[in-house]
N, C-alpha and C positions, 0 to 999 in steps of 0.2 A: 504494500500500500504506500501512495505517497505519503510525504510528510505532513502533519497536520490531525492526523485520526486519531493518535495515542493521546492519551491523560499524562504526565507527571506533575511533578513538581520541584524548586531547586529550593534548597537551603543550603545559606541561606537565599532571599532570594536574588534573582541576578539583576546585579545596576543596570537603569538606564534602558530595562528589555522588559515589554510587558509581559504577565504572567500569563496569559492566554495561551493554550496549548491547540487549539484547533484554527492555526494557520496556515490555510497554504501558499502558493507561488505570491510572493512580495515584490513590488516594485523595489526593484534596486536603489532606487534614491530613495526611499519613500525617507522624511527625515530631515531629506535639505532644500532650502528654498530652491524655488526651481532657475537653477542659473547657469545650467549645461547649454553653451549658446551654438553651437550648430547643429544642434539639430532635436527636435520634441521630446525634452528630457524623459517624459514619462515611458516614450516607446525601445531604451537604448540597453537598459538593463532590467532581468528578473531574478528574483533568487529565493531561498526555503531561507528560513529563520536558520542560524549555525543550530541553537540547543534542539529545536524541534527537528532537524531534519540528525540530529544524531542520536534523540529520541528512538526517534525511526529506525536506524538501522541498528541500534541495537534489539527495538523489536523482531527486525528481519532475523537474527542472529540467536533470539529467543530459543528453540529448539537445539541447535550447537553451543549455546552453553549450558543449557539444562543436561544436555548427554555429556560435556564435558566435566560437570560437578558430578556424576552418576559416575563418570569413571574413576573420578579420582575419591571417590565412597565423602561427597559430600552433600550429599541431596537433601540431609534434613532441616536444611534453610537455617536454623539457629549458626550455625561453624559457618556459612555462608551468605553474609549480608554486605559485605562492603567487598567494593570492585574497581577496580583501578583499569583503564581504557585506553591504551596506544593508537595514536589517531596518526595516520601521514597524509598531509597536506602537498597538492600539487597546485600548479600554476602554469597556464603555459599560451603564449599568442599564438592563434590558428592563423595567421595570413589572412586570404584575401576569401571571405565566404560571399562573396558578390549574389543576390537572384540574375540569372541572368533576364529575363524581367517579369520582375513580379510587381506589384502596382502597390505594394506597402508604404510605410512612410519613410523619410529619406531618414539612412542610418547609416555611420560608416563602414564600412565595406570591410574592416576586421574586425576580429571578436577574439577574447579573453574568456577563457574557461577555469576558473577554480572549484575543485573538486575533494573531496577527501576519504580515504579509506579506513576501515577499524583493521589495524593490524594486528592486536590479539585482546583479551582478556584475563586478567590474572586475579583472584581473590586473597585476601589477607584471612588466611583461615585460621581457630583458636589452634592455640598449641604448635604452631608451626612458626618456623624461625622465618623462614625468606615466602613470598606472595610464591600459589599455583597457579599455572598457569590454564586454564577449561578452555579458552577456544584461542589459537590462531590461526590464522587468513593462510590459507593453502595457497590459493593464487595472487600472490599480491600484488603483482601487474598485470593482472587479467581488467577489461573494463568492465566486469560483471560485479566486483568488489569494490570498484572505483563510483562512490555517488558525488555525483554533481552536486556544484550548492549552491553556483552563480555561475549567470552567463550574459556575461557586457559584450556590446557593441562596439567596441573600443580599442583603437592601434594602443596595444602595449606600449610603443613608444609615450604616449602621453602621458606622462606623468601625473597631471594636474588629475584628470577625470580619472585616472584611475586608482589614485589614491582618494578620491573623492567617493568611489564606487566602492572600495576595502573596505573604506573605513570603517562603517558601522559595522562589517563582519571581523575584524579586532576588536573593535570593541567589545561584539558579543565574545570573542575566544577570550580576551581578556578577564569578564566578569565569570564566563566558567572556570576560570582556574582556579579561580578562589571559592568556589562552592559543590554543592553537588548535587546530582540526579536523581530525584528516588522516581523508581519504576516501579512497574509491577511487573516480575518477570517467575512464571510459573505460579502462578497464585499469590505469591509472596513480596513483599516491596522489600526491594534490595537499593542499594544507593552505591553510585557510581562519580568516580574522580575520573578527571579525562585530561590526555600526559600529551597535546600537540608537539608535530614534530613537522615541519615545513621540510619535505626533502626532496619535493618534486618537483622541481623549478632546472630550467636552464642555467648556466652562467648570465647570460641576458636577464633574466628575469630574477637572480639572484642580487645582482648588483643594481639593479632601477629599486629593488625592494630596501635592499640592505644600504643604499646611499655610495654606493661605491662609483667612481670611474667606470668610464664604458670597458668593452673586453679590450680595448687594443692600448689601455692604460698602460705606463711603465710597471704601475702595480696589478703583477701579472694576476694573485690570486686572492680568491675569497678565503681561504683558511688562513692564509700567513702574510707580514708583512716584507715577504721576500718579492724586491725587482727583477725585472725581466733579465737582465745583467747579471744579477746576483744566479736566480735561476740556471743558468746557462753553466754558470762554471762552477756550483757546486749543484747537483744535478738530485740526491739523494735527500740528503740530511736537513729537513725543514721537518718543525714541530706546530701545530695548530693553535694559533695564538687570537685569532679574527673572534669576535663574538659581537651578539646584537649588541648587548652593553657596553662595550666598548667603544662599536660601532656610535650608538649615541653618544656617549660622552667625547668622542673626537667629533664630531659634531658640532656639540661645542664649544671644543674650541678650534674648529673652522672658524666656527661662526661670531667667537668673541674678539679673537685673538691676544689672550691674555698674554702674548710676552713681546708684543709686538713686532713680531717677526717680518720682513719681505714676504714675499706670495711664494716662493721656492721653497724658503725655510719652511713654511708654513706647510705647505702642501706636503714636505716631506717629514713633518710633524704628526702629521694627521693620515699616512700612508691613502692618500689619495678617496678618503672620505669625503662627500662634497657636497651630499644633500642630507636631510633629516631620515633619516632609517624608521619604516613606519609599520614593518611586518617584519616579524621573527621568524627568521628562516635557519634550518641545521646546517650548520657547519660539517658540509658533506660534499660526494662529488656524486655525478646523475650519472647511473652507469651509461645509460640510453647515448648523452649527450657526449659522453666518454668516448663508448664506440664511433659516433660520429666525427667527434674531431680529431681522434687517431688516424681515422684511416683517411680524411680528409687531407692529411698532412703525410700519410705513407702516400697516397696516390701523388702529390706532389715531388715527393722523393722519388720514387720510379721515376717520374721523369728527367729530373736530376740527374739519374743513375743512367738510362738512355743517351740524355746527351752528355755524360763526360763531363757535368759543370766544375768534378774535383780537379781537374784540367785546367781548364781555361771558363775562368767566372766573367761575370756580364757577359750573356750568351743576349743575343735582339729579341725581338718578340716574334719574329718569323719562325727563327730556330727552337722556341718555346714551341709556337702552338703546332708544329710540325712531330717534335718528340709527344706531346699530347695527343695527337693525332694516330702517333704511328702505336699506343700505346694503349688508346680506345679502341681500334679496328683490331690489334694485337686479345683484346680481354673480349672483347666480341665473337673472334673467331674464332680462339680455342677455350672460352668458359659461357658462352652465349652470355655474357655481361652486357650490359645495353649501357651507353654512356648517361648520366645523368647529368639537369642542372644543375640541382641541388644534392648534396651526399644525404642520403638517407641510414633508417637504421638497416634495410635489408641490403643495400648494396654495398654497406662497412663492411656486414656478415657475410659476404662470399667475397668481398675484395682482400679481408684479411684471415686466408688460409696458406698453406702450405705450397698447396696448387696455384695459386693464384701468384705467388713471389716464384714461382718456379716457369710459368709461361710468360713474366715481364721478365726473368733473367735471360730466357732467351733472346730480348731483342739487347743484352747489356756487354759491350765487347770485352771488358776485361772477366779474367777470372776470378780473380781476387774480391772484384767487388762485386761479382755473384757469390760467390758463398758468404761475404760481409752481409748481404742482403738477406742469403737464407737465414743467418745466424740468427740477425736480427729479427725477421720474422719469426722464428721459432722461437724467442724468447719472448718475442710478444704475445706466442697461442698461451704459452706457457703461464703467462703473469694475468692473461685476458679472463679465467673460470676464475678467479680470488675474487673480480668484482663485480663478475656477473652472477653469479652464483647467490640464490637466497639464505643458502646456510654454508657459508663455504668450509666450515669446520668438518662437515657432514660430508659436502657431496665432494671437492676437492683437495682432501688434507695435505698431501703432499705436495700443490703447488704453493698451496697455502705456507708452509713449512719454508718453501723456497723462493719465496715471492724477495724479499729481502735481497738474497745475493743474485736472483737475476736480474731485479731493477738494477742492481749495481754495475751488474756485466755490459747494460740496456746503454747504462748510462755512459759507461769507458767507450762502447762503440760510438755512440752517437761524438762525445767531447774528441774522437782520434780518429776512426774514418769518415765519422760524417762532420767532420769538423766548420766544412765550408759552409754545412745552413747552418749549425748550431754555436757559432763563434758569437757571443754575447746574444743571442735569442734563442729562445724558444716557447714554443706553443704552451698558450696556458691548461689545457687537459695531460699533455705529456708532464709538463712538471706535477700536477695532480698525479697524474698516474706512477710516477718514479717516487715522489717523495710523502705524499700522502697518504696512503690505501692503506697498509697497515698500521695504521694507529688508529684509523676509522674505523676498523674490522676488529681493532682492538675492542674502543668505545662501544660500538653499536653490535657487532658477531655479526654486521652482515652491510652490505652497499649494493647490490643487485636486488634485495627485496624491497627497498626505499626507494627504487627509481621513480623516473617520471611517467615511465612505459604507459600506464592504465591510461593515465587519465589521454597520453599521446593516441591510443585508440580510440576512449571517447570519443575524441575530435575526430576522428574518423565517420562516425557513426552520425555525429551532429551534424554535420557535412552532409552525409548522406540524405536523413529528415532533413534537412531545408532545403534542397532540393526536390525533394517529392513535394515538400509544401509550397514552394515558391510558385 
């Protein structure tokens, strides 16, 4: 059932959010004076109340965790009444959902989807030291887990409308944190805490939220205050130091400049902070967006590797899009690879296999840096299940094990044969991927279950309904 049909209530109750429990679809602004100027603010965004539509899906969820207190011999409600709720929150711009014509009212032609999933359930049962855990989300990049909760009309770019459109859904995350649920779930009212966890956002979408510089900042990353420079020639050793709080509190002093610094000093004070940070997002990396910008940046390298740029560098743009060329028609012929605009998640997935570094070394004349290539791609299948993986402790222990010393080996190739791109740059998902993953996998036991995946199918699906509606 949609959201709106369940009874609860919170205690205590939640600021600023009325108690009415039988809401459904909300106008996205409803709240702010109507001042959205291009275009009929009432028609641009809808969305479920945050607590009522999480309500909801833990009614949906009623039967799996009723059979999960039955497993673990806790059914007789008294050992079972407080409940603790891991929520992942995604975010993500769908481009261009244009009617191609439909006679609606004029909205802009991209849309914004935030979404959230119940990643498990755990109860604080009497007599037990640490919470059990009765239900977690089997598929939790599936869009079947993934409920919607807002959907704005709105280029992510804008910042203004669409912290305008969040806002009151912070607000409501806000006042839940500090309260709680009570349901009725299996006959019995149980009360429920709910532990948000923002991990489904792009880098784009992490840094418009978090206040940070666009991606092509000197400050390469959202977890650490390591420069693109810095990056480059210690390639490993970075520790996770970024956090919302922080994030605000350089803010202000952006925004104060309590020591009177120039705009340099300053900027490099506040590691390229620049706007007010207004949604708490985890200090994480998106496997999804991972896979993309790797191989984004291997498919660049083959071509590199084609033409010889360890050779002779500043190669023209004829002799660029010719090794491109001869390097598309190359993956086309022998892996029916179809070239793309855009790097997607299915064409990362067969562009970075074995096969695939094996039919572009045939078009690469030395030898040497065909097998520097294979090396290297094998050390990337090798490091690539640690962060795809939902549990990687489970499903890949042994690369897990080894993830450490072959980001390091990942790393010597890149700083000594691939020297010529990687001489004071590098891509900001590679330095994620080399210097961050295991400490994340530390933190959380997992980076592949937090992606962005679900909600990026959503948007597949949303796509589809609005074209049959249009």
């Amino acid at each position: 059932l949609l959201p709106g049909y369940h009874d609860f209530e919170w205690q205590p109750a939640l600021r600023n959010v009325s108690p009415d429990c039988h809401v459904g679809i909300v106008d996205g602004l409803s709240g702010w004076a109507a001042s959205v100027d291009d275009s009929p603010a009432d028609t641009i965004t809808r969305r479920f109340r945050y607590d009522v539509a999480l309500a909801s899906a833990l009614k949906d969820l009623e039967e799996d965790i009723l059979a999960g207190l039955r497993e673990r011999g806790l059914e007789d409600g008294a050992a079972a009444t407080h409940f603790s709720v891991m929520v992942k929150e995604s975010c993500d711009g769908m481009g261009d959902v244009s009617e191609k014509h439909g006679g609606g009212p004029a909205v802009p032609e991209k849309a914004v989807r935030f979404s959230f999933t119940v990643m498990s359930v755990s109860v604080q049962a009497e007599g037990r030291e640490e919470a059990v855990t009765v239900f977690r989300e089997a598929k939790p990049n599936s869009e079947l887990s993934c409920k919607p909760l807002s959907l704005m009309f709105v280029d992510e770019s804008d910042h203004e409308t669409l912290t305008a459109i969040l806002g009151p859904v912070v607000g409501e995350r806000d006042a839940m944190k500090r309260s709680r649920l009570l349901l009725t779930l299996g006959g019995l009212q149980r009360s429920f805490r709910f532990h948000f966890r923002g991990s489904g956002y792009d880098e784009k979408m992490v840094r418009e939220m978090e206040g940070l510089e666009a991606s092509g900042s000197t400050y390469i990353c959202t977890l650490c205050d390591s420069t693109r420079a810095e990056a480059s020639s210690n390639m490993v050793l970075h520790s996770i130091t970024r956090s919302h709080e922080e994030n605000l509190e350089r803010y202000e002093v952006w925004r104060t400049n309590p020591y009177a610094e120039s705009a340099d000093e300053l900027r490099d004070r506040v590691k390229g902070v620049s706007a007010k940070p207004f949604l708490e997002t985890q200090p994480t990396l998106d496997a999804l967006h991972c896979d993309i910008g790797n191989a984004t940046e291997f498919y660049k390298m083959f071509q590199d590797e084609i033409g010889e740029v360890f050779r002779k560098p500043n190669p023209s743009r004829e002799e660029r899009r010719s090794w491109r060329a001869a390097l598309d028609k190359q993956l086309r012929k022998k892996l029916k690879l179809k070239p793309v605009m855009r790097m997607n998640g299915n064409y990362a997935r067969r562009l970075m296999t074995q096969e695939a570094v094996e039919v572009v070394c045939e078009l690469v004349p030395s030898e040497e840096r065909r097998l520097a290539l294979q090396e290297l791609m094998g050390l990337y299948i090798q490091m690539k299940p640690v962060w795809r993986a939902s549990c990687p402790a489970k499903e890949c222990p042994d690369q897990l094990c080894r993830y450490s010393f072959n980001s390091q080996r990942f790393a010597e190739l890149l700083s000594t044969t691939f020297k010529y791109r990687y001489d004071g740059k590098i891509t900001n998902y590679l330095h994620k991927t080399l210097a961050h993953v295991p400490e994340i996998i530390e933190r959380d036991g997992s980076i592949g279950a937090w992606a962005s995946e679900g909600n990026e199918s959503g948007n597949k699906l949303f796509r589809r309904f609005r074209k049959m509606n249009a």
